[in-house]
C-alpha positions in Angstrom: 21.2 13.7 30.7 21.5 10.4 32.2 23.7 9.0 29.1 26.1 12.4 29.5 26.6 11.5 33.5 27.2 7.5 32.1 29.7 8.6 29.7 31.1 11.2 32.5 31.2 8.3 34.9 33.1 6.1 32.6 35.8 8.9 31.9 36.6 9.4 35.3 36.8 5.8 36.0 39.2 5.6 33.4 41.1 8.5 34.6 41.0 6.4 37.9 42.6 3.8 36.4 45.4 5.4 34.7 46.3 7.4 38.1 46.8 4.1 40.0 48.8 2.6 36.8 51.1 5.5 37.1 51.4 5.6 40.7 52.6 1.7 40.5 54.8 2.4 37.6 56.8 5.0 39.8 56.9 2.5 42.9 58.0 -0.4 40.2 61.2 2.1 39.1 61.8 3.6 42.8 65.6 4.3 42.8 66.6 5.8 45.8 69.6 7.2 44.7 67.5 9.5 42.1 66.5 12.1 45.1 65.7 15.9 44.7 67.2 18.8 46.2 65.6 18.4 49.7 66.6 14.5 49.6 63.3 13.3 48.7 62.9 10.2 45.7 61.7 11.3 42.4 59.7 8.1 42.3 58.0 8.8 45.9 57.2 12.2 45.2 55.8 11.0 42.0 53.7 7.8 44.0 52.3 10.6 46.2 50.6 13.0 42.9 49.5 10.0 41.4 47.5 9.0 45.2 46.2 12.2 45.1 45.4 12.2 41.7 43.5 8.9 42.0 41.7 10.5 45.1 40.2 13.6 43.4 38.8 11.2 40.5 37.4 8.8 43.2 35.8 11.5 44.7 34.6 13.0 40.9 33.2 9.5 40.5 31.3 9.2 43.8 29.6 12.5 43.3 28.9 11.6 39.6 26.9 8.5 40.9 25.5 10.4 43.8 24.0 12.6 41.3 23.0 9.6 38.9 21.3 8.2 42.1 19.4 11.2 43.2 18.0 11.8 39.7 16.7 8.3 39.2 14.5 8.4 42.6 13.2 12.0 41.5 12.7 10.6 38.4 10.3 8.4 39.6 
C-alpha cells in the first residue's frame, strides 16, 4: 500500500510540475492584443487554469502525504 501512495505521490508531483510549466509558458507568450470576446487575454485566462490546476494537485499531494503520515504512526 505504502509503495502505491509513493508512486501516487510522485504522479501528482509531476502533475504539479507540469501545471506551473504551463502556467509560465502562457505568462512568457502573454500578447495582449490576443483577447476574447469579453476582452480578457487568452494567455491570462490560460495563467489562471493552470493556478488552479497546480492548486488541486497541491492539495492531491498534501492529502496523499497526510495519509502516508497517518498510516506510518498506526503502523507502528
Amino acid at each position: 500500500m505504502g509503495v502505491l501512495l509513493i508512486i501516487a505521490l510522485v504522479l501528482v508531483m509531476g502533475m504539479v510540475v507540469f501545471a506551473v510549466v504551463r502556467g509560465l509558458h502562457a505568462f512568457a507568450n502573454m500578447d495582449p492584443n490576443d483577447v476574447d470576446e469579453h476582452g480578457v487575454p487568452r494567455s491570462l485566462a490560460r495563467q489562471n487554469e493552470m493556478m488552479f490546476a497546480r492548486v488541486k494537485w497541491q492539495a492531491i499531494a498534501v492529502a496523499i502525504v497526510a495519509i502516508i503520515v497517518i498510516g506510518g504512526a498506526f503502523a507502528k
